[in-house]
Every structure is written in C-alpha cells, then in structure tokens.
C-alpha positions in Angstrom: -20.1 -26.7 -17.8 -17.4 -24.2 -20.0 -15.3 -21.8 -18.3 -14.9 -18.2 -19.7 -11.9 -16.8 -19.2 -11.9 -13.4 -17.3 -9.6 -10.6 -19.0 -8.9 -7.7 -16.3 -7.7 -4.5 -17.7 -4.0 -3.3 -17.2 -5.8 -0.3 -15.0 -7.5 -2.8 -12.5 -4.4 -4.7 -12.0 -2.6 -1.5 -11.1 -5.1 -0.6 -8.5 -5.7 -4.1 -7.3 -2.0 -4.1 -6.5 -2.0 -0.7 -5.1 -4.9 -1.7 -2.9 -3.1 -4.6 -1.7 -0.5 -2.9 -0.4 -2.8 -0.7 1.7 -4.9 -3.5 3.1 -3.9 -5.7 6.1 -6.1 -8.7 4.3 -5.7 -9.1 0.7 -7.9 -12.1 1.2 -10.7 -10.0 2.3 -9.7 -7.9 -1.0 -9.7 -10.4 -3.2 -13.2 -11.4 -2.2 -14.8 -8.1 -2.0 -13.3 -7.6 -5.6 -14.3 -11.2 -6.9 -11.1 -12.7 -7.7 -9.0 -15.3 -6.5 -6.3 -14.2 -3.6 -3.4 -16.2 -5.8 -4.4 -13.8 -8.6 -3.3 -10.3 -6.7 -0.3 -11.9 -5.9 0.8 -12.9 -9.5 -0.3 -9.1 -10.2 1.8 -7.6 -7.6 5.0 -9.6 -8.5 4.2 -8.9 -13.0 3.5 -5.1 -12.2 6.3 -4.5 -9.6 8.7 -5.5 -12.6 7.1 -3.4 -15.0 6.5 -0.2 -13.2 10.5 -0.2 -11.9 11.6 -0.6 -15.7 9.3 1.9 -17.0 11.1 4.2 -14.4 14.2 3.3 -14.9 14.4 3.5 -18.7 12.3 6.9 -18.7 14.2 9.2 -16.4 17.5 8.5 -17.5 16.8 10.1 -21.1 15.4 13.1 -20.2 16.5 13.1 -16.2 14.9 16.7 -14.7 13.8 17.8 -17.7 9.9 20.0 -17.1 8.4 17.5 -19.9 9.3 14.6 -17.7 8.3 16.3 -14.1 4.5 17.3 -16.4 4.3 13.5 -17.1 5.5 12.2 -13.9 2.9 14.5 -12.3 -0.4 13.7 -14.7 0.5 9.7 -14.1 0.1 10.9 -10.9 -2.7 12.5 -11.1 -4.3 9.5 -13.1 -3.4 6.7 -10.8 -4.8 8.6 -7.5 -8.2 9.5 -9.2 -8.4 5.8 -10.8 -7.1 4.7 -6.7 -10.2 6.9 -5.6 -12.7 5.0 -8.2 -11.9 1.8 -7.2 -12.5 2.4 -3.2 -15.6 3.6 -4.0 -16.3 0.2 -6.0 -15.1 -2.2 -3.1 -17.3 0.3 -0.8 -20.3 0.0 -2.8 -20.0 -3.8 -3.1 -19.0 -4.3 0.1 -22.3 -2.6 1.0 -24.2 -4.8 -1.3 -23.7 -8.1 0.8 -24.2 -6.3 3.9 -20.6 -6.3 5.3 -19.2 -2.7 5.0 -15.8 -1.9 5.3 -13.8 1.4 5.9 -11.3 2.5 3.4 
C-alpha cells in the first residue's frame, strides 16, 4: 500500500489557521477539513512567524504611505473573501455526513 503525499496550498493553510483560531475544537476542524489535528498546529506555529515578518519588514519602508494602506486593505479584502469560501466548504461537507455545524 504507497502513501501519496498531500501538498496544501499556502491559501488553505492561512485559512485553516485563521479558522482555528475562531473554533472552540480544532479537532472537530481538522476532521471536518480532512486533516490530521497535529497538522493545524504545525500550520499555526510556521504561519504565525511568517505573517509577523512580512509585517514587520513591510511597514517600516514605506510606514503610512497611501500605496501601503491600498495593499494593506486589498490583502484584506482577499483573506476575508478566501475566510468566507472556506466556511462555506466545511458547511457543505459538514452537511454531507449528516452532522451540520454553525459557522
């Protein structure tokens, strides 16, 4: 029997994470996404160290600049509409097996 390995995209990661933080259970998460609960976890503590040192190094070139506060606000933008797509996934799968949940 061979193993595949599974590749998440950079995007799911993010939301996982975000999710995580939202949710009382990241073990009822994890299964309602498919993954294992020690994978979020490694997730939260790689993308926490990215995101503040993406931060960090990027607002102190251009600090208040209106370029920065128009790319500050479309990331924004981005990661509440990708947030919003991947509810709707762990509602529609969560529906599948007959247990649904309330986001």
């Amino acid at each position: 029997m061979s193993t595949q390995k599974k590749y998440y995209s950079t995007e799911f990661k993010e939301n996982t994470v975000k999710l995580s933080y939202e949710r009382t259970n990241i073990k009822e998460l994890a299964d309602e996404l498919g993954i294992d609960v020690q994978r979020i976890y490694k997730w939260r503590n790689g993308i926490g160290t990215k995101s503040t040192a993406r931060v960090s190094s990027g607002t102190a070139a251009d600090s208040g600049s209106a370029s920065e506060i128009k790319r500050l606000k479309k990331e924004l933008k981005e990661a509440q509409l990708e947030l919003a797509i991947l509810k709707k996934a762990v509602h529609i799968f969560s529906k599948s097996d007959g247990n649904s949940t309330s986001l």
